[in-house]
C-alpha positions in Angstrom: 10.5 -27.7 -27.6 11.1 -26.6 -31.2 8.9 -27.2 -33.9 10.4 -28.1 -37.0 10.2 -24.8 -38.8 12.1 -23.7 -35.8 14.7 -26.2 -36.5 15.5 -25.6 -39.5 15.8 -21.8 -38.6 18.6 -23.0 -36.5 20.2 -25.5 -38.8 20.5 -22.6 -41.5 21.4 -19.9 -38.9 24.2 -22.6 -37.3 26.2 -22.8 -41.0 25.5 -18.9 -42.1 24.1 -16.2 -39.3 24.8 -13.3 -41.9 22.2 -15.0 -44.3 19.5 -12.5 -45.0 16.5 -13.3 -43.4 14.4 -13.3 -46.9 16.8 -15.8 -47.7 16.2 -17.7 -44.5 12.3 -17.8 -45.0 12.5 -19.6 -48.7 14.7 -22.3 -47.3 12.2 -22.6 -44.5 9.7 -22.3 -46.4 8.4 -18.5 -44.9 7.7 -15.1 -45.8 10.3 -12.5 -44.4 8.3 -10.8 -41.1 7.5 -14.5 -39.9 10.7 -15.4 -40.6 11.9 -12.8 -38.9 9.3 -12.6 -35.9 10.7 -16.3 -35.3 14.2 -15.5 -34.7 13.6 -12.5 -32.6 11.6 -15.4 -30.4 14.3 -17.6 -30.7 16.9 -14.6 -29.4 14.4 -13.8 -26.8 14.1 -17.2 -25.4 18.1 -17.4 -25.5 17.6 -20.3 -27.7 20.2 -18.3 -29.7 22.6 -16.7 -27.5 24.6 -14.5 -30.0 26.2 -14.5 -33.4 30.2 -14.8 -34.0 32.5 -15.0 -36.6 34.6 -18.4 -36.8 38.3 -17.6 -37.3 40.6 -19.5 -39.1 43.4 -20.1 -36.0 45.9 -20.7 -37.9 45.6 -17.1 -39.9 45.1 -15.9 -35.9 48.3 -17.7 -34.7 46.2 -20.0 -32.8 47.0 -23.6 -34.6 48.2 -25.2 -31.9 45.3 -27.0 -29.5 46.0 -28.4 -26.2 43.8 -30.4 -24.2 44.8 -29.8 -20.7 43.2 -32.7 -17.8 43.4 -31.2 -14.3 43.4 -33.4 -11.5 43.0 -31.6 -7.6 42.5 -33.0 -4.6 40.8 -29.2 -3.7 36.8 -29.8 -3.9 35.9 -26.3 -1.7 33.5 -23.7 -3.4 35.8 -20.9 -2.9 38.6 -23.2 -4.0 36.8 -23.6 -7.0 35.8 -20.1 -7.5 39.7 -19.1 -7.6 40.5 -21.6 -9.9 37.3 -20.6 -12.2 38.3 -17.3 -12.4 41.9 -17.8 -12.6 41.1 -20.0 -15.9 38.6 -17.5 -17.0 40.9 -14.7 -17.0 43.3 -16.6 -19.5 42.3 -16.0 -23.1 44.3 -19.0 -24.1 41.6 -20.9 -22.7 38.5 -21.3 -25.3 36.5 -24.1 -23.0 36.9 -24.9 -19.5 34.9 -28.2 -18.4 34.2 -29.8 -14.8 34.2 -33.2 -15.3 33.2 -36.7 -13.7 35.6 -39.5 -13.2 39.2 -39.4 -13.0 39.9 -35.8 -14.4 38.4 -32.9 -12.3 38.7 -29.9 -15.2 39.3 -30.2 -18.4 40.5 -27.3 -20.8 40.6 -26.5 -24.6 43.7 -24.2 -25.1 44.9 -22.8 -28.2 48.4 -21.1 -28.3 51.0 -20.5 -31.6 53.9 -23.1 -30.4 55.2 -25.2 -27.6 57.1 -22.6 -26.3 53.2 -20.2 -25.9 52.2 -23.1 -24.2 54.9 -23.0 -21.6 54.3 -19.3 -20.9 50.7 -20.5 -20.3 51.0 -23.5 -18.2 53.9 -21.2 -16.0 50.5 -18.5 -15.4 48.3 -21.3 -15.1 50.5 -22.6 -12.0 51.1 -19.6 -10.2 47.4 -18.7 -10.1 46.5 -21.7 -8.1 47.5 -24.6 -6.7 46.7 -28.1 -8.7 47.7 -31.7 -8.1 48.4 -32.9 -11.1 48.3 -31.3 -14.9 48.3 -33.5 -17.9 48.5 -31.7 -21.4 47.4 -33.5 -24.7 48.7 -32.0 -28.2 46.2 -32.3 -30.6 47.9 -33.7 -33.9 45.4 -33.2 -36.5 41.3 -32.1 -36.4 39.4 -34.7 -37.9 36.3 -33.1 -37.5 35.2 -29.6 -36.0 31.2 -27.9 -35.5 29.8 -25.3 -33.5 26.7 -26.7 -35.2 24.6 -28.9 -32.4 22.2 -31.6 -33.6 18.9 -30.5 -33.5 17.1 -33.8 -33.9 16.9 -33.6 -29.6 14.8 -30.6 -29.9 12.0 -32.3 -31.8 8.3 -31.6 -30.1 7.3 -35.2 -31.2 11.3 -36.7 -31.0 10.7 -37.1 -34.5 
């Protein structure tokens, strides 16, 4: 668990990761080496896997997203290691899920048009065989984080 120095470490990290970590400290309310010492932990721990850049898609030719529901009636591990890789090896694809219930994968995919999306789903197909494919064009984002809640990762639950 986190305490809630920690915490706030994250929160500030989650909306700026090139903040300097004097910076940091004052809005945590440390000195920079404890600061500091603090995130190397975090790092260490993989609490905080890496730092990235967030990229405006639409500046990327990106803007359109996809939400692509998979359905197979294929449940075998090496099955499933041909699809995983298959998917993985497709850079249109930014998540990948396997889910409960009625859909068996779900995918994030982010192409420029309608007519990216059917040069994806035609590689998508060919790699490996599915049962039914169901794609979902996002109209508009309402709301978009990379920022998780860290209330859950309260020592205390406080």
């Amino acid at each position: 668990m986190l305490d809630r120095i920690d915490r706030k470490i994250l929160a500030v990290l989650q909306e700026d990761c090139t903040m300097p970590v004097a910076e940091i400290g004052k809005r945590v309310g440390l000195s920079t080496t404890p600061c500091w010492r603090r995130i190397q932990k975090l790092e260490e721990e993989g609490v905080i896997q890496k730092r990235v850049a967030l990229v405006d898609p639409k500046k990327v030719r990106a803007g359109v997203t996809v939400f692509v529901a998979i359905r197979t009636n294929q449940h075998a591990e090496e099955w499933l290691g041909k699809f995983a890789d298959a998917v993985t090896d497709l850079p249109e694809v930014v998540e990948f899920y396997r889910m409960s219930g009625d859909v068996d994968y779900l995918l994030r995919v982010v192409v420029p048009d309608i007519e990216h999306y059917d040069v994806f789903y035609k590689k998508l197909i060919s790699r490996v065989a599915l049962t039914d494919v169901s794609s979902s064009f996002a109209m508009e984002q309402i709301k978009f984080t990379t920022a998780l809640p860290l209330e859950f990762a309260a020592e205390d639950g406080r």
